[in-house]
C-alpha positions, 0 to 999 in steps of 0.5 A, spaced: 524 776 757 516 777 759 513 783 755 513 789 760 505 790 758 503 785 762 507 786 768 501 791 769 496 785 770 495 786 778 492 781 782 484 781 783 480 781 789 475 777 791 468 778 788 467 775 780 475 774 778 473 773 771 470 779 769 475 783 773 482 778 769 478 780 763 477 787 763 484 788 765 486 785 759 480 789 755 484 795 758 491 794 756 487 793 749 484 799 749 491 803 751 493 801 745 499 796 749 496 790 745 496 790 739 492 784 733 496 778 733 499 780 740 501 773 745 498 773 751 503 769 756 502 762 758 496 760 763 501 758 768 504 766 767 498 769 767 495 765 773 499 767 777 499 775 775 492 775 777 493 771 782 487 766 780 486 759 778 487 757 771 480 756 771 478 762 773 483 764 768 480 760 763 473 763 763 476 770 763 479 769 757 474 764 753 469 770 756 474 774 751 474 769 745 466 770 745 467 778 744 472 776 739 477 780 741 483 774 742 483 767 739 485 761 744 490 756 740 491 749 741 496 745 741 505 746 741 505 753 741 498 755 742 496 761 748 491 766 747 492 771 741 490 778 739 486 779 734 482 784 730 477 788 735 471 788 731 467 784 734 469 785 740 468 794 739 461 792 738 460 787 745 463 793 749 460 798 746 453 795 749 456 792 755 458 799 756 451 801 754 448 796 759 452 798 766 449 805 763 442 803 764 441 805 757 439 797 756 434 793 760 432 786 759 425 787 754 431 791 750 436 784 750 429 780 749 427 784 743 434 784 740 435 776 741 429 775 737 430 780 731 437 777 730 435 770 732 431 769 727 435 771 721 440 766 725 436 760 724 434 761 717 441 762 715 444 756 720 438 751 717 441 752 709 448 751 712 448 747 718 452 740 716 452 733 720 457 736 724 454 742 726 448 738 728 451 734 732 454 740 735 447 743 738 446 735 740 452 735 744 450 742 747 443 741 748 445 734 753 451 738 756 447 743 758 442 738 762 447 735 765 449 742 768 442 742 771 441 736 774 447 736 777 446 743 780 450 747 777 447 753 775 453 758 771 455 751 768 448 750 764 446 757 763 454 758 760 452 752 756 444 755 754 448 762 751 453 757 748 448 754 744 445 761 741 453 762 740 453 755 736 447 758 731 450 765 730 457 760 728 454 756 724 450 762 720 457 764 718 455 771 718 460 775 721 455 781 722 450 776 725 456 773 730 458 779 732 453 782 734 450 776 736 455 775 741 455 782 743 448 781 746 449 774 749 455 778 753 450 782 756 446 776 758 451 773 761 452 778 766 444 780 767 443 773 768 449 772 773 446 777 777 440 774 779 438 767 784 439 762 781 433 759 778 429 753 775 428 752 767 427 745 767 422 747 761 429 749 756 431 742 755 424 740 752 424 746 748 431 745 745 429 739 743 423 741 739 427 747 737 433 742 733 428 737 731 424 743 726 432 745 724 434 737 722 428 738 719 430 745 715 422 747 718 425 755 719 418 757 721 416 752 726 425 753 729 424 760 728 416 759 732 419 755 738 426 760 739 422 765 740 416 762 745 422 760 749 425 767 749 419 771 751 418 765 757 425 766 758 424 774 759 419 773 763 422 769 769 428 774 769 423 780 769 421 776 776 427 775 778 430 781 777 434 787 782 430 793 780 424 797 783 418 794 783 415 800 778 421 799 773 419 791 774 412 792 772 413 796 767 418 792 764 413 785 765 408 788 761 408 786 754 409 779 757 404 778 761 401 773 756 406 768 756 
């Protein structure tokens, strides 16, 4: 018999379905009616419920797993669990303090490269061969996703690839807060046209020869050079007054 929790779950309109499964999910959390170590239903189940695709729904629920508030299992037996909300406290209290407008983009700029550099110089004395190969993989899939066209796939991947450096530092203060930051990115990111950053790749791939390297300085040097040009296109394709824009564009204006 289906918990009576989840028959609040309502079908979602049309718009960005994912972000509304998630938050209904986050809201029930929230209420205190999911509690740690709680089991979602099936995907079918829930797929249904919400009235969406098992893709939709799965890119709600790993946009959830990446807050930290659930778990995603494989295998027999395995579905989408609550777990404890640490993590993801800190993602909501920003994203909460991004739709406030209290967070802008050279904010998200200046905390990715604070806590970025921190990240890189931990994720080079751990990283193993496996790890490696991880970024590698990350770095070819993303590219693959540019060529073909498809933009929420490659910035999905490039957001994945910071996410994989924050995993790999094994610092649950830098995950967290990590992927707190990356939440909001994904969302300002998705609110803008689609746009051409064909220069990533070849930066990745200088990135990861320096961190095969266990060169933290010239890593660290390389993340943030494409950070701050990063910043700069989204200041170009932004939605926000023309003064607003500016003011925020200035301290790029030499990249």
């Amino acid at each position: 018999m289906m918990d009576s929790n989840f028959s609040d779950f309502k079908k979602v309109k049309a718009g960005r379905v994912s972000d509304e499964i998630a938050m209904q999910i986050r809201a029930l959390i929230a209420a205190g009616k999911l509690h740690v170590d709680s089991k979602l239903p099936s995907e079918r189940v829930l797929a249904e419920q919400f009235g969406c695709s098992r893709n939709t729904l799965r890119e709600a629920l790993r946009s959830l797993e990446h807050a930290g508030l659930i778990k995603l299992h494989i295998g027999v037996g395995g579905g989408a669990v609550v777990q404890n909300g640490s993590q993801g406290a800190i993602g909501s209290s920003l994203l909460d303090m991004y739709h406030l407008g209290a967070i802008n983009p050279k904010h998200l700029t200046q905390a990715r490269i604070m806590y970025e550099t921190p990240i890189i110089r931990l994720a080079i004395d751990k990283a193993t061969s496996e790890d490696i190969e991880a970024l590698r993989k990350n770095i070819a899939a993303a590219e693959a996703a540019r060529e073909s066209g498809d933009f929420d796939k490659r910035i999905e991947l490039h957001l994945d690839f910071h996410r994989e450096l924050a995993r790999i530092s094994d610092n649950p203060i830098m995950i967290a807060v990590m992927n707190g930051v990356l939440t909001i990115m994904h969302q300002f990111i998705r609110s803008l046209d689609p746009y051409d950053n064909s220069y990533v790749t070849p930066s990745r791939k200088r990135f990861l020869r320096h961190f095969i390297k266990r060169d933290a300085e010239a890593a660290v040097a390389e993340m943030e050079t494409l950070l701050k040009r990063l910043e700069k296109k989204y200041l170009s394709k932004a939605k926000l007054p023309d003064k607003a824009i500016a003011a925020l564009r200035e301290p790029y204006s030499k990249f």
